[in-house]
C-alpha positions in Angstrom: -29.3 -15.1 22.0 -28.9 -11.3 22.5 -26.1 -9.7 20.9 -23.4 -8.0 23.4 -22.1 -4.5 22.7 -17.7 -4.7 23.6 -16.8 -1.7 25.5 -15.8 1.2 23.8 -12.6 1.6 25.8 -11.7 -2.2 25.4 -12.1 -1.9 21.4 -10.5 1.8 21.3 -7.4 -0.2 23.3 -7.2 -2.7 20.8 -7.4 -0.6 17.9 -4.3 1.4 19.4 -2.5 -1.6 19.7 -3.1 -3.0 16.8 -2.3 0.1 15.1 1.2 0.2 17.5 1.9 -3.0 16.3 1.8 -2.7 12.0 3.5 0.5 12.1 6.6 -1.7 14.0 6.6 -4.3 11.4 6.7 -1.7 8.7 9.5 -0.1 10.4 7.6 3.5 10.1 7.9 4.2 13.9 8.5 8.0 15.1 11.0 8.4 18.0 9.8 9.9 21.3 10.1 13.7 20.9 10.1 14.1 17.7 8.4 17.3 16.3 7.1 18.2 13.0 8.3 21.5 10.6 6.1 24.0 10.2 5.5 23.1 6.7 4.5 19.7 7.2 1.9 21.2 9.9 0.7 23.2 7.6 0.4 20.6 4.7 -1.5 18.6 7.1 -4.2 20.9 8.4 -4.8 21.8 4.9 -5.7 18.4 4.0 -8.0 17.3 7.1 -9.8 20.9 6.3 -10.5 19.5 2.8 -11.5 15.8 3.5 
């Protein structure tokens, strides 16, 4: 039997949902709107620049 490839966009939905969904059960949601300091912006480029 040949092996089927999902669709990228089916699998990327899931992943979001999925995703959605633990962050809800571990109550670490972020309200609409919500914006981040400067500092924590900062914090957080520095560390994807290093990874």
């Amino acid at each position: 039997m040949k092996r089927r490839i999902a669709n990228t966009e089916a699998v990327k939905r899931s992943v979001e949902r999925s995703t959605k969904a633990s962050a809800q059960l571990e109550r670490r949601n972020v309200p609409a709107g919500f914006v981040r300091s400067e500092r924590v912006e900062r914090f957080l480029l520095e560390r994807r620049q290093r990874g």
